[in-house]
C-alpha positions as CSV (number, residue, x, y, z in Angstrom):
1,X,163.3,-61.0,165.4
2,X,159.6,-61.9,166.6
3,X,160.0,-58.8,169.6
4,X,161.4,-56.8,166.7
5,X,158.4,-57.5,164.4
6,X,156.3,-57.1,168.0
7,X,157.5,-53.7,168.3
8,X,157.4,-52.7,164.5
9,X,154.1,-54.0,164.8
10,X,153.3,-51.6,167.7
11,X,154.8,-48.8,166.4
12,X,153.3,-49.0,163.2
13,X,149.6,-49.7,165.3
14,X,150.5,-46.6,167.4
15,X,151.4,-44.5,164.5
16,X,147.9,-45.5,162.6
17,X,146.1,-44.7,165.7
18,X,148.1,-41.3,165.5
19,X,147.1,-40.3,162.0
20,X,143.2,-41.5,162.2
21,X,143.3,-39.6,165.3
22,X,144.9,-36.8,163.1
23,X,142.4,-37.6,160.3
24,X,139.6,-36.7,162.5
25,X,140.4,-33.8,164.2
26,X,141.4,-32.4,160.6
27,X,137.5,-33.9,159.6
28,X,136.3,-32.0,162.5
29,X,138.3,-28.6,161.8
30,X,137.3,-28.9,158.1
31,X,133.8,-29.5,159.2
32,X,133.7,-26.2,161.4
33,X,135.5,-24.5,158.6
34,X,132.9,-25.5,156.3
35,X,129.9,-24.6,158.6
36,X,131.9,-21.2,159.1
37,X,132.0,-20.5,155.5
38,X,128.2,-21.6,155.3
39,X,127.4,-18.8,157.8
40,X,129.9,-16.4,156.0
41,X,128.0,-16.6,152.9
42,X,124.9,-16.3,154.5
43,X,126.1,-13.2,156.3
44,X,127.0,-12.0,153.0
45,X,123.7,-12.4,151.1
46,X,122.2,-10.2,154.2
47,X,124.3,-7.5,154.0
48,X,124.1,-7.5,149.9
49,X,120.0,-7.6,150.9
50,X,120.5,-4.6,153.1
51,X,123.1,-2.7,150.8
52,X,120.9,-2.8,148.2
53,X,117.4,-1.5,149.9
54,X,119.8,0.8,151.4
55,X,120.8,2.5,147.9
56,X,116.9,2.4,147.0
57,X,116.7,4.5,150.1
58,X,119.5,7.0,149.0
59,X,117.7,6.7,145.2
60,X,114.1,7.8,147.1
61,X,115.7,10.5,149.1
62,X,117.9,11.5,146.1
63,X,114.9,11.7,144.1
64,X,112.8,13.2,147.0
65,X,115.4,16.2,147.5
66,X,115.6,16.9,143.5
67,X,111.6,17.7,143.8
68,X,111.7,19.4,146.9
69,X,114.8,21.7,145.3
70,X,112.3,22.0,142.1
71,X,109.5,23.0,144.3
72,X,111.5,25.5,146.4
73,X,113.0,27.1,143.1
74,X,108.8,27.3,141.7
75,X,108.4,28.9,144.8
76,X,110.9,31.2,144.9
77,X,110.3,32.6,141.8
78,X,106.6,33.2,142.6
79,X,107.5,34.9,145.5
80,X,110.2,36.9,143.6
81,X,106.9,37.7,140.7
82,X,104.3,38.8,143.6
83,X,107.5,41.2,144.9
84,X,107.5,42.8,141.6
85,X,103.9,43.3,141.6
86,X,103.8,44.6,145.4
87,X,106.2,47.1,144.0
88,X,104.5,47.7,140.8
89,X,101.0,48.3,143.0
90,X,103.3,50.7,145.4
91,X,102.5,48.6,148.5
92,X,105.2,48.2,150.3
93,X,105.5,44.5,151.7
94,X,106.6,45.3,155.0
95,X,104.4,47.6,156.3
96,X,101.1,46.5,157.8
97,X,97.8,46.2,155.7
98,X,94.7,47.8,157.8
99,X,91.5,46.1,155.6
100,X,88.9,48.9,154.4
101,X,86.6,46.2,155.3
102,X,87.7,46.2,158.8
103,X,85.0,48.3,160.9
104,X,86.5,51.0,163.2
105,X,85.5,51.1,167.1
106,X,82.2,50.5,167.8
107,X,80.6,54.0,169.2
108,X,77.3,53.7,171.0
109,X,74.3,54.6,168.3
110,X,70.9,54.5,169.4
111,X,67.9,54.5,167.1
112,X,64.4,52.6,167.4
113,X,62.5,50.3,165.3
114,X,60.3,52.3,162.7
115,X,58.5,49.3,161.1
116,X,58.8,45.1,161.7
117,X,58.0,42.6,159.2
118,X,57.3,38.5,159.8
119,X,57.7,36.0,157.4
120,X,57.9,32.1,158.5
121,X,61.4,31.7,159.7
122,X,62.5,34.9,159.6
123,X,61.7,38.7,161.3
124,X,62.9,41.7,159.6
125,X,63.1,45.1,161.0
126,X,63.5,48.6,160.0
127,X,65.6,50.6,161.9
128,X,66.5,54.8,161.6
129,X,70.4,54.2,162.1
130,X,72.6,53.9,159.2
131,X,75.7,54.2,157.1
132,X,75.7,57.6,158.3
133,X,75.8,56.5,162.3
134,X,79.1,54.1,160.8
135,X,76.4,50.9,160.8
136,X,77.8,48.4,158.5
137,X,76.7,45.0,157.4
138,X,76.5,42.0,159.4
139,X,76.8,44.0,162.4
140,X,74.9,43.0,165.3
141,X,72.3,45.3,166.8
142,X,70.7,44.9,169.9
143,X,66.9,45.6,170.5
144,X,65.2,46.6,174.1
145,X,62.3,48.2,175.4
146,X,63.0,50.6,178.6
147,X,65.3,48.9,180.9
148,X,64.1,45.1,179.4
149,X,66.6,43.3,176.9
150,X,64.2,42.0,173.7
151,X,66.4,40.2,171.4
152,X,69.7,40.7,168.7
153,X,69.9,41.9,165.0
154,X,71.9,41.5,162.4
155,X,72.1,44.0,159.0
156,X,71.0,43.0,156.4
157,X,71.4,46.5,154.1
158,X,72.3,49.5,155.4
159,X,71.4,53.4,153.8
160,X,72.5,56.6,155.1
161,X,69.6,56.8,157.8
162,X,68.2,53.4,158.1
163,X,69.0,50.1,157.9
164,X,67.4,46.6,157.8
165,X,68.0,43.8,160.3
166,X,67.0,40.1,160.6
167,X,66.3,39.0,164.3
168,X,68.4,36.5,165.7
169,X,65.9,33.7,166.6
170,X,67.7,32.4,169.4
171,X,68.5,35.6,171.2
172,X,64.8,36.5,171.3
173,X,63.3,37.2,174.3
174,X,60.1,39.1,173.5
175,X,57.8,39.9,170.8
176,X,59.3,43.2,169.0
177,X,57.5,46.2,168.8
178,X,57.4,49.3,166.4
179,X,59.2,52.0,168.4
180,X,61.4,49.5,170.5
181,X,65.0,50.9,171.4
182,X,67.7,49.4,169.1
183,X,71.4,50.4,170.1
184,X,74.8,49.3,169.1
185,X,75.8,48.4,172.7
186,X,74.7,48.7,176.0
């Protein structure tokens, strides 16, 4: 009875040590689980962070396209209102504008310098080419005497036969003279 209460005894020991055994690896697996679902929920509160800058992003853009569609129909319809006027005006749109204010070839004009005038700053003279010999505004003149280069002019106001110029200070070579050659190229 003694070897039978021996081997209960060891059976029962063995089958303790069994189930703690048991006991802790279940401990240890519940412990991973937990960590798992720790990490889980963490993962979770990242991805609902990101989904929901995400959907501000789409919002922005949404908003960002609505405007741009709103702009592009503004435009539109101004480009659609200066149409009608092109057509109103009788310019056609699709043929090339040449400016009135664009100046045609530049033909060789030569003229001399009837009178000069200093101030300060500035030179002025008179010239006897004008309108007439196509001089224009802001055209640049040059001024020489024989085969010697003098200095540039610009108009300042042009007439049919004469025109007045401003020397260009840092194109001056020598002191101008009444009677000086003035041409509009060389």
């Amino acid at each position: 009875m003694r070897e039978e209460a021996d081997s209960n005894f060891e059976q029962q020991k063995a089958d303790a040590e069994a189930k703690t055994s048991e006991a802790a690896a279940r401990r240890a697996e519940s412990e991973n689980l937990y960590r798992e679902v720790e990490s889980l929920r963490e993962r979770i509160a990242e991805l609902r962070e990101k989904q929901s800058d995400l959907e501000n992003q789409l919002l922005e853009a949404e908003g960002q396209a609505t405007a741009s569609k709103e702009v592009e129909a503004d435009q539109l319809e101004t480009i659609a209102d200066l149409k009608r006027k092109l057509r109103y005006a009788g310019v056609n749109p699709r043929e090339p504008l040449v400016s009135a204010n664009v100046p045609e070839q530049i033909e060789k004009v030569d003229g001399f310098i009837e009178a000069t005038h200093g101030q300060r700053d500035q030179e002025f003279l008179q010239v006897t080419i004008g309108s007439d010999d196509r001089i224009y505004k802001d055209m640049k003149l040059i001024v020489y005497r024989k085969d010697d280069y003098v200095c540039q002019a610009r108009v300042m106001k042009v007439w049919a036969d004469k025109a007045v110029c401003v020397v260009i200070e840092d194109t001056k070579e020598r002191n101008i003279k009444v009677g000086d050659n003035v041409t509009t190229k060389l």
